[in-house]
N, C-alpha and C positions, 0 to 999 in steps of 0.2 A: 591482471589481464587488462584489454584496451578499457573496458566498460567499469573497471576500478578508476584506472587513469583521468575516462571520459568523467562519470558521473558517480562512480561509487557506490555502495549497496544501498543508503539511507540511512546508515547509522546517525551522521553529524546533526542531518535533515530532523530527526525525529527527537534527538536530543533538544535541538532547540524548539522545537515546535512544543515539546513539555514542556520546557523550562517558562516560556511564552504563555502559555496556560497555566500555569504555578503564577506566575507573576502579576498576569488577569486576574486569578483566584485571589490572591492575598488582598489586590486591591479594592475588591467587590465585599471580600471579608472585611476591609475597613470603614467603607461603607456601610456595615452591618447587615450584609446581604448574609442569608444562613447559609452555609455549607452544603446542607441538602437542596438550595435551591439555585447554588451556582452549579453540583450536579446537573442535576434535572436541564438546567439551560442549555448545559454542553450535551446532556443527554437528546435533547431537544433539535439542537445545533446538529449532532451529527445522524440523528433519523433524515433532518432537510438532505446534510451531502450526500447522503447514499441514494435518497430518492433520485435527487440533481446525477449520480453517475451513473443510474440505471437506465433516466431517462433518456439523457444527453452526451453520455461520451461512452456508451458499452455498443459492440454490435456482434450477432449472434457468430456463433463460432461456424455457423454453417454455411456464413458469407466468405470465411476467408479458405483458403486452399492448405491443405493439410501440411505440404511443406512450408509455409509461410509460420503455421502453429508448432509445429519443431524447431525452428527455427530460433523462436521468441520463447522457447523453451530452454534448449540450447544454451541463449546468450542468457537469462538470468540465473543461469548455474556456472556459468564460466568463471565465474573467479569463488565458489565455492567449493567446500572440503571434495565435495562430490565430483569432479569436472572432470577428472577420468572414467567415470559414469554415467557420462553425461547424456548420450545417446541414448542408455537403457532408461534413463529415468525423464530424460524428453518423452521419448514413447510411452511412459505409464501417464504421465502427466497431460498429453494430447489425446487419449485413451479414458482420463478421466472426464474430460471436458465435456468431450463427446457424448 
């Protein structure tokens, strides 16, 4: 579909974003940083971006117009197994939010 074409699901995206933190890891291991405590960093690391996307880039579903939230439902099932379903599982999904 177009949003494969445009941007894709994030497979590649996340592939390398491990691969990038495996690579950080190894190096902090050579360092002789322990293991449990380049966990903990990253475990650390990512309590901060959740807080940063709750506070700064989320706005309540109650702000936006129901067709605008099927919509955005819609389009990240579009190039999924599912996309002939699309509609019924939009609707559970703007349903759930709600």
């Amino acid at each position: 579909g177009l949003q494969d074409r445009e941007v894709g699901d994030g497979t590649t995206s996340v592939v390398i974003i491990a691969a990038e933190f495996l690579r950080n890891s190894a190096e902090l291991m050579k360092a002789k940083l322990h293991p449990t405590n380049i966990i903990q960093g990253y475990t650390h690391a990512l309590k901060k971006a959740i807080k940063f996307i709750e506070n700064y880039l989320t706005i309540s579903t109650e702000e936006i117009e129901e067709e605008t939230l099927l919509n955005v439902a819609r389009t990240s099932m579009s190039s999924k197994i599912i996309s002939n379903q699309a509609e019924l599982f939009a609707r559970i999904i703007v349903d759930a939010m709600k």
